[in-house]
Steps between C-alpha positions, in 0.01 A plus 500: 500500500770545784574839626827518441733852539574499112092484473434784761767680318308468205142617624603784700740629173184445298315754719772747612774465240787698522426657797587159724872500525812380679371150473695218662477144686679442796426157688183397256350827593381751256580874571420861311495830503177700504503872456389654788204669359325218376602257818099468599391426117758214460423385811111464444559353184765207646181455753194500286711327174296159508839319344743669748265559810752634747296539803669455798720784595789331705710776604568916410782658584781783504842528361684786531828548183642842583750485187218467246386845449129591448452185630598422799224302632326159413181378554533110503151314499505095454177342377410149457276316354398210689328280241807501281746509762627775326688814660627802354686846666365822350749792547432874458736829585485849629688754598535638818417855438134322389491197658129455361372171358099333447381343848389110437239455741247532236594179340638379849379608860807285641732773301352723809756441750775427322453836304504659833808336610680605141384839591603500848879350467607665156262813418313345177148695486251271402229719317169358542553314808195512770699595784882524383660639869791311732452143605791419703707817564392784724247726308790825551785311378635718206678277289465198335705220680582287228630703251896462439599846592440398938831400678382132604576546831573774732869502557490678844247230615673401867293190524630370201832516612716128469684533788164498699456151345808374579637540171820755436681631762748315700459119601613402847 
């Protein structure tokens, strides 16, 4: 039997019922909402499920949705698996005041890095993690980078000035 996204649908509602939500397909690829507690179970099953066998963890990530309150941040982990060709987007929230959701690198030790980028740029404590500190940004940086509430640029920046580029001012 194919692996199709009405099938994986089916399996994981089987297991988890109603507490998989906000289902929807955009561009042939399956997406859902996890609660944030239970992120690591899901996970373990969509990886040892020998039907669904979702064991390649392609990419985790960060959004940051100010305007949702309680929670304002997203953990977004794509998985695939690689026999079926099949890929799927797993989505789980938290709020900022407890930014705390399961680490993966027990199902995946790639999930390391990327974990530790999450945490770095928007603040997302990854309980569990083997070494969960900054990756890219300088170790006393206060602040999470990433997060919606940082001007994107600093406006009294000199160097970023357009006339300095040849752009603005007055053309001869």
């Amino acid at each position: 039997m194919a692996l199709t996204n009405e099938r994986i649908k089916e399996r994981i509602t089987e297991k988890f019922g109603e507490q998989i939500t906000e289902w929807e397909e955009s561009y042939g690829m399956l997406s859902f909402r996890v609660p944030a507690t239970k992120n690591l179970e899901i996970v373990q099953f969509l990886y040892q499920d020998e039907e669904l066998g979702f064991r390649f963890l392609t990419d985790l990530t960060g959004n940051h949705f100010p305007e949702r309150k309680d929670e304002e941040l997203c953990v977004v982990c794509h998985l695939h698996n690689m026999v079926a060709n099949a890929r799927i987007r797993v989505r789980a929230y938290v709020p900022v005041a407890q930014p705390d959701i399961h680490s993966l690198t027990p199902v995946f030790s790639g999930a390391n890095w990327m974990e530790r980028e999450t945490y770095d740029f928007f603040g997302i404590n990854f309980v569990g993690h083997p070494n969960l500190t900054r990756i890219l940004n300088v170790d006393d940086m206060d602040y999470f980078p990433m997060r919606k509430e940082y001007a994107m640029e600093d406006p009294t920046r000199v160097d970023k000035d357009d006339e300095m580029f040849g752009r603005g001012g007055t053309v001869v």
